[in-house]
C-alpha positions in Angstrom: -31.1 47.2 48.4 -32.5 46.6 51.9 -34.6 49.4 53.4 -34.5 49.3 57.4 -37.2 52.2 59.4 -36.9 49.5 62.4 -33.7 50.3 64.4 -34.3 46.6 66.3 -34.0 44.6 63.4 -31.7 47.1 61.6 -29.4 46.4 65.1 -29.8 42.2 65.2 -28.6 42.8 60.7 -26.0 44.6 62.0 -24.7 41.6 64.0 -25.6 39.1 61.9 -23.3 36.9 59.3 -24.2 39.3 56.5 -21.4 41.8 57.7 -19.1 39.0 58.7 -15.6 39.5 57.6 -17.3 42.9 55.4 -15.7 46.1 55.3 -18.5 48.9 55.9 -19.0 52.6 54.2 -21.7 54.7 55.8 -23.3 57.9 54.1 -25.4 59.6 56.5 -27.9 61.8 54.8 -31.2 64.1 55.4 -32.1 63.1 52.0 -33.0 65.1 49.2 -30.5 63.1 47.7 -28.6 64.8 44.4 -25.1 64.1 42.6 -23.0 65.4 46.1 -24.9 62.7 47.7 -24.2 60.4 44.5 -20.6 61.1 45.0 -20.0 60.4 48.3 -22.1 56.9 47.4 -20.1 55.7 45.3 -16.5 56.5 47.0 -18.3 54.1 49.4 -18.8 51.7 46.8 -15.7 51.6 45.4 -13.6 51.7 49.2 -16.0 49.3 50.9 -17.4 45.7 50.6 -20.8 46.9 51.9 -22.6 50.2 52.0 -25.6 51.5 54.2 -27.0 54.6 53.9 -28.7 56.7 56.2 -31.9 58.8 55.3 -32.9 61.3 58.6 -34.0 64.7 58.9 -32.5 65.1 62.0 -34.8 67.8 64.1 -32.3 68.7 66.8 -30.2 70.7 64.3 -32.5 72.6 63.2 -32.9 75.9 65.5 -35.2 77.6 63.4 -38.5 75.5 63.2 -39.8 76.7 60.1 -36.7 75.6 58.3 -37.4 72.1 59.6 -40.9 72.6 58.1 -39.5 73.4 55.1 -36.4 71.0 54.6 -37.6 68.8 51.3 -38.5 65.2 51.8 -38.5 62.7 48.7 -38.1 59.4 50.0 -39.0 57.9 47.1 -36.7 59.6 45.1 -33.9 59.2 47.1 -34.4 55.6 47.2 -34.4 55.3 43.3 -31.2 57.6 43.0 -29.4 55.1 45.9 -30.1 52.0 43.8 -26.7 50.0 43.0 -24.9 52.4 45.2 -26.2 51.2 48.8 -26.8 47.6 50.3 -28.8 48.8 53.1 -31.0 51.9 53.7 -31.7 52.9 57.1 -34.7 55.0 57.6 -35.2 55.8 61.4 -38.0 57.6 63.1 -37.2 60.6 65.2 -39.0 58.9 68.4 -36.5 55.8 68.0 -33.5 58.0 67.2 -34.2 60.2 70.6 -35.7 57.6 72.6 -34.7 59.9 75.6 -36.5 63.4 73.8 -32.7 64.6 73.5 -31.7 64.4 77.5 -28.4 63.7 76.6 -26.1 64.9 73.9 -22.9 66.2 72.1 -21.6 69.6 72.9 -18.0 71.0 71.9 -16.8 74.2 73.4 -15.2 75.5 71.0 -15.0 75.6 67.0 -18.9 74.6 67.0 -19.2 78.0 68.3 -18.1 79.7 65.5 -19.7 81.0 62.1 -22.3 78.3 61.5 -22.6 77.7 65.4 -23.2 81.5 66.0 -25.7 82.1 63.8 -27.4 78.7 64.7 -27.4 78.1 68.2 -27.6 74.9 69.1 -27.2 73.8 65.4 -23.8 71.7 66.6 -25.3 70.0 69.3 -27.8 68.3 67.3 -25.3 67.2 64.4 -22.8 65.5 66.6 -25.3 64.0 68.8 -26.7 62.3 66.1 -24.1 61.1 64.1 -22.6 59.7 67.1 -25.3 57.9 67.6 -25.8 56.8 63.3 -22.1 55.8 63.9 -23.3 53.3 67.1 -25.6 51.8 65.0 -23.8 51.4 61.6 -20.1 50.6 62.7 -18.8 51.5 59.6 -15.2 51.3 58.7 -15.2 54.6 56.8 -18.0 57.3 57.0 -18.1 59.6 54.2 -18.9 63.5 54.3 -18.9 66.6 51.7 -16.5 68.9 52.1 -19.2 72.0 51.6 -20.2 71.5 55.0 -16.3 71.8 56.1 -17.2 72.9 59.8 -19.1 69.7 60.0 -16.4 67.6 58.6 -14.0 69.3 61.2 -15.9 68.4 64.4 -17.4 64.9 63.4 -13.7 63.9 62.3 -12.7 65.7 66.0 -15.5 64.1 67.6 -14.5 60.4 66.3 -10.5 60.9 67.0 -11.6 62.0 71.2 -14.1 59.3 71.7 -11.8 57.0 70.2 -14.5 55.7 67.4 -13.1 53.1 65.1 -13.9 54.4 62.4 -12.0 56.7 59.6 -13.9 60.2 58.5 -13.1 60.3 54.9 -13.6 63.9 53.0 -15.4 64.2 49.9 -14.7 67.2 47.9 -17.8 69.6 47.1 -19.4 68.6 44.0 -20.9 71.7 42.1 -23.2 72.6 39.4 -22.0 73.6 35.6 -21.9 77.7 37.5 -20.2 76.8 40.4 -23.0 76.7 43.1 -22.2 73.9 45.2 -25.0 71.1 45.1 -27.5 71.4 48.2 -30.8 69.8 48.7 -32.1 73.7 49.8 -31.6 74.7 46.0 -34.3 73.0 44.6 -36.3 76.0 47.0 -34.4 78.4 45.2 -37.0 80.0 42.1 -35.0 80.5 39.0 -34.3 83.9 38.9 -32.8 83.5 42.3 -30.7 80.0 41.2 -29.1 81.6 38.4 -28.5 84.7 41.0 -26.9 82.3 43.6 -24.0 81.3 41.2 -22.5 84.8 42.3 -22.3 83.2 46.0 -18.6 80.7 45.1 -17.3 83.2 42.5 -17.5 86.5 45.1 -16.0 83.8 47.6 -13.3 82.9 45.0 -12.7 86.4 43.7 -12.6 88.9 46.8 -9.3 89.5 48.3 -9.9 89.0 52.1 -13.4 87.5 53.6 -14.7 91.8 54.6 -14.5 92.1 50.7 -15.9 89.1 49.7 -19.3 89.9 52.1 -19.2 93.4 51.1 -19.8 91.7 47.6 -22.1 89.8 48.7 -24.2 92.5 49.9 -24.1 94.4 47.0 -24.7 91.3 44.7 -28.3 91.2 46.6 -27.3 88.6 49.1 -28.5 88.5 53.2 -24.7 88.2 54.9 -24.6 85.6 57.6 -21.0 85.4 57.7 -17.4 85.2 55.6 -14.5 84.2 57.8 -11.1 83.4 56.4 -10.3 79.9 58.8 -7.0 77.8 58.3 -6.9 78.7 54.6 -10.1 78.5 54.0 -13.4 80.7 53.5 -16.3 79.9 54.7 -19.8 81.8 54.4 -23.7 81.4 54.8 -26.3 83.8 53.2 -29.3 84.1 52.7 -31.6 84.5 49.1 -35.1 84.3 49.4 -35.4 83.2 52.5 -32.9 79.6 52.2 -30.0 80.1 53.8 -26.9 78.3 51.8 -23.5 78.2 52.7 -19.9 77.6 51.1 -16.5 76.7 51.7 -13.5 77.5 49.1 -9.8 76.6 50.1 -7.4 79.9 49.5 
């Protein structure tokens, strides 16, 4: 496994004979990596000649400061976990990745507006931005994402199909823990009175008739309410338990 923090030589790899004729999967991650992360690894694996993974805590899609002060950060970890699974491991620095300090970037009008984007303003504009860039620089065949983060999945694979990207957004389903709480890198923030309470967060979701029910339960279970929306047959919902905000996406 190669690990790359120099986007110039990671660029002239790219181009090089190593990828000739190769068919590439790309996993772009903050890191933190657990089994979700594990999962979407090896679909890559298994779809793709070559792999490349991306480690970045991307800053511009963070609107709450603290929260990027917070976000966990285990290279080292991560690293070990992606062993076997990637080829290549890019590790960029934020001053390379935003070479212009964020002049330019991604807005949608629309659906990034909603739920996740109107709670988190701003929060849109940083994730498209920079996996349009990650996808630039990798040129994968297939990039891989959870479907946890379903709002995400929607725009990126909306994102790729209008600037006519060649590449194919493959959807990996939410892998969860033995109770149901779907795997997050912000759990291991969680102390474990309030991990064992979070496993109430999918089963309300599940449970409630209509998405007013389901954040009424919620509530009463001891959760902060972002939001619970019923979208296109699915429910989707952020909250908030000691201060880490996690969010959820069942299909109905």
């Amino acid at each position: 496994m190669d690990v790359i923090h120099d986007l110039s030589l990671w660029r002239n790899r790219r181009a090089g004979p190593e990828f000739a004729g190769r068919t590439v999967g790309f996993v772009p991650t903050m890191g933190a990596l657990h089994r979700g992360h594990v999962a979407l690894l090896e679909r890559a694996r298994r779809e793709n000649d070559a792999v490349v993974l991306s480690i970045f805590v991307n800053p511009t899609q963070f609107n709450d400061q603290q929260d990027l002060a917070n976000y966990p950060r285990t290279l080292a970890g991560d690293l070990a976990l992606a062993e076997g699974l990637a080829d290549w491991v890019l590790v960029p620095t934020a001053n390379d990745m935003y070479p212009d300090a964020y002049r330019y970037r991604v807005t949608e009008t629309a659906l990034s507006l909603e739920y996740e984007g109107a709670h988190r303003p701003g929060h849109f504009d940083g994730v498209l931005t920079v996996v349009l860039k990650l996808l630039n620089l990798v040129a994968p065949h297939r990039a891989y994402f959870g479907e946890k983060d379903w709002q995400q999945l929607q725009l990126v694979r909306a994102m790729a199909a209008d600037f006519f990207l060649p590449v194919e957004i493959v959807a990996c389903p939410t892998v969860r823990d033995d109770d149901g709480l779907a795997l997050s890198s912000r759990n291991r923030r969680l102390s474990p009175k309030a991990r064992a309470q979070a496993a109430a967060f999918p089963r309300i979701l599940r449970e409630a008739s209509d998405a007013q029910t389901a954040a009424r339960r919620l509530a009463e279970a001891g959760f902060s309410v972002d939001y619970v929306a019923d979208h296109e047959g699915s429910r989707l919902a952020a909250i908030r338990i000691e201060g880490v905000r996690l969010i959820d996406h069942v299909r109905l």
